[in-house]
C-alpha positions as CSV (number, residue, x, y, z in Angstrom):
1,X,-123.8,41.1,-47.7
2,X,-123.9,45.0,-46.6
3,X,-121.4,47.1,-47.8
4,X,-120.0,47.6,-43.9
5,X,-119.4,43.9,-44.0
6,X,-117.7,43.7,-47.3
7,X,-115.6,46.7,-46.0
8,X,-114.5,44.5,-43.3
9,X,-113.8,41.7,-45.3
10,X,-111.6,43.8,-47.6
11,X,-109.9,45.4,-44.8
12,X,-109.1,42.1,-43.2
13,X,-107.5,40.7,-46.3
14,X,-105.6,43.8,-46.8
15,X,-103.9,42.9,-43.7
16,X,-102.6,39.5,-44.6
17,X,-101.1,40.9,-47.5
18,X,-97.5,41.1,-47.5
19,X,-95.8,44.1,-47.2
20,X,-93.9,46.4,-50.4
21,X,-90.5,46.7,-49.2
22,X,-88.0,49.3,-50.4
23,X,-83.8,48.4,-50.6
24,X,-81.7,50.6,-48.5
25,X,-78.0,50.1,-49.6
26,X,-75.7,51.7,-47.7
27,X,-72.5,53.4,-49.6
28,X,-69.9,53.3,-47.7
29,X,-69.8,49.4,-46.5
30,X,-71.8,48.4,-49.7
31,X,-74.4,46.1,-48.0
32,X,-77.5,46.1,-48.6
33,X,-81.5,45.2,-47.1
34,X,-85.0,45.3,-48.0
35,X,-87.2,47.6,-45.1
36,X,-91.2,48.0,-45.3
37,X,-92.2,50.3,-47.4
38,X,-94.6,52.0,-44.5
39,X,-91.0,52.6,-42.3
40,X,-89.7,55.8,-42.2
41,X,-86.6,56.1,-43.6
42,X,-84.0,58.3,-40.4
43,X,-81.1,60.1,-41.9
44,X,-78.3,57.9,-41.7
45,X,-75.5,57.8,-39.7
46,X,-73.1,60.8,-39.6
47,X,-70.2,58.2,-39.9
48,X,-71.9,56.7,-42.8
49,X,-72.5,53.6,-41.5
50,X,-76.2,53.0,-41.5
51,X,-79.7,54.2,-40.7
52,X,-82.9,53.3,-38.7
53,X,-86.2,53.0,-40.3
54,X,-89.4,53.7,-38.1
55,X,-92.7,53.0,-38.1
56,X,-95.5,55.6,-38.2
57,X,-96.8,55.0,-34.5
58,X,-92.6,54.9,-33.8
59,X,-93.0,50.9,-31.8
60,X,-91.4,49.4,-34.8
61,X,-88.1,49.8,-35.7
62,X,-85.4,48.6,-37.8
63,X,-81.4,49.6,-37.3
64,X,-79.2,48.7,-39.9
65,X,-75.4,49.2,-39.8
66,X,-71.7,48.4,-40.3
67,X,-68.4,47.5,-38.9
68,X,-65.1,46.8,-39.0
69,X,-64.3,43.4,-37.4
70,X,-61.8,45.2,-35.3
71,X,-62.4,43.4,-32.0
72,X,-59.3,40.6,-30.5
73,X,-61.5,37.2,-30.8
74,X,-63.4,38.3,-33.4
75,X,-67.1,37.6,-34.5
76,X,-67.6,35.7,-30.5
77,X,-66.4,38.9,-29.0
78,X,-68.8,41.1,-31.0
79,X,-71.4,38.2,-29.9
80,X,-70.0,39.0,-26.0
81,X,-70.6,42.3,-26.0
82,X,-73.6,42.2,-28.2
83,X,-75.4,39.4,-25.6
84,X,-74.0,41.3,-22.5
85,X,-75.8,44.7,-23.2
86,X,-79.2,43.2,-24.0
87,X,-78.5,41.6,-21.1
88,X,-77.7,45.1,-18.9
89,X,-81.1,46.1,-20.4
90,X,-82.6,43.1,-18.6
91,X,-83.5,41.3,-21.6
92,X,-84.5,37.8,-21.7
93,X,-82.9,36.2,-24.6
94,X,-84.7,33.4,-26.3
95,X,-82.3,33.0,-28.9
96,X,-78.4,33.2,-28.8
97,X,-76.8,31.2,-31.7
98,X,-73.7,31.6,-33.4
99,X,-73.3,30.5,-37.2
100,X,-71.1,29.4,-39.2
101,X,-71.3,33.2,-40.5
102,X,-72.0,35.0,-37.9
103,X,-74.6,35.2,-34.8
104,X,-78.4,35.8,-33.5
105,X,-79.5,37.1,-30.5
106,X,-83.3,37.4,-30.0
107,X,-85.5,37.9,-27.1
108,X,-87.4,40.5,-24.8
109,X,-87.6,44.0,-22.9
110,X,-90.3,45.1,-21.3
111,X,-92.8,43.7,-23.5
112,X,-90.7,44.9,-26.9
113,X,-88.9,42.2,-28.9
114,X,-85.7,42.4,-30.5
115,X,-84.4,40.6,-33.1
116,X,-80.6,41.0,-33.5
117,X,-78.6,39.4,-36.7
118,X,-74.8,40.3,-37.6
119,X,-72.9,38.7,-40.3
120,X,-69.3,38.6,-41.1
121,X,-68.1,39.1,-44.3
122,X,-64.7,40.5,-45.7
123,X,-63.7,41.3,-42.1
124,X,-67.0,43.4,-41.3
125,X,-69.7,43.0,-39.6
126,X,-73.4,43.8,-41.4
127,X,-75.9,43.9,-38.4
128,X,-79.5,44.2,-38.3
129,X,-82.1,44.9,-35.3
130,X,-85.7,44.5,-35.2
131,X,-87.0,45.9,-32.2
132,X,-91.1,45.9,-32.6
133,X,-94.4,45.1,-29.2
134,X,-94.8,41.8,-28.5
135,X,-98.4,41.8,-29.8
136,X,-97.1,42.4,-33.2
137,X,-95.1,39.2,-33.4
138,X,-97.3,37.1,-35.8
139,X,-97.2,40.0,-38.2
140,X,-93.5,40.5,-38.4
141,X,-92.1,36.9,-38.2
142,X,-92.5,36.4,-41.9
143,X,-91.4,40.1,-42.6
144,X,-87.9,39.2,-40.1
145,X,-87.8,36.1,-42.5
146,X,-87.9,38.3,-45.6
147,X,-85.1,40.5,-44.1
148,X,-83.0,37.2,-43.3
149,X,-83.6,36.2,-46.7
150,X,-83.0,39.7,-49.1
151,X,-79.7,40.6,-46.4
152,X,-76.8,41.3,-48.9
153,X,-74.0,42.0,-46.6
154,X,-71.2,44.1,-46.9
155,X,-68.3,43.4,-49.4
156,X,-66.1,46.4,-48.4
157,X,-62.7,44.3,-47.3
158,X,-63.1,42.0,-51.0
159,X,-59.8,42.3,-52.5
């Protein structure tokens, strides 16, 4: 085996490994998610409540924020308006499900997909979005998974 090959080999392997993340909790609703390590962390939010992280080529990116659940009708209105301006975006949605806990909207734009999840807890809504190219979709299912799974969400209106 020449050294080019076992270069290759290494490389290759090196991209099946899983990611490092980092945890980005946010002070003033108190949730809390893991990002990628390679993301960028943005400043947050001038209001406090949340941040983007980017990656380096800026295609991937991952918005996390907070709410209030101020909205009459609740978590299905948030899911309304939520649905309707992927849909003014001209979106095609290949996933609109609402939980027990909150809702999911995924699907595409113009060869992007987005990956929307807001959970309601306390009366506030934690939302994430993962908008990343199509031809990175094998790579970022299991890392979409890992957010799902490491998502604390906010506890702001426990009494």
């Amino acid at each position: 085996m020449t050294l080019a090959s076992i270069s290759a080999v290494v490389l290759g392997l090196a991209a099946l490994a899983p990611p490092a993340y980092r945890a980005y909790h946010n002070a003033r609703f108190g949730y809390r998610i893991d990002y990628p390590a390679d993301l960028r962390a943005q400043p947050e939010a001038e209001n406090g409540d949340g941040r983007r992280f980017v990656s380096a080529d800026g295609q991937t990116v991952l918005t996390a924020y907070a709410s209030y659940n101020a909205l009459d009708g609740g978590l299905a209105a948030d899911r309304r308006i939520a649905r309707q301006s992927w849909q003014e975006k001209h979106a095609t949605l290949t996933l609109d499900q609402l939980t027990r806990t909150g809702y999911v909207l995924s699907g595409q734009v113009k060869g992007t997909i987005f990956y929307e999840k807001t959970v309601l807890k306390s009366n506030t809504l934690t939302t994430f979005l993962w908008e990343y190219p199509a031809a990175r979709k094998a790579a970022m299912d299991a890392v979409i998974q890992h957010t799902i799974q490491t998502l604390q969400p906010s506890v702001v209106g426990q009494n």
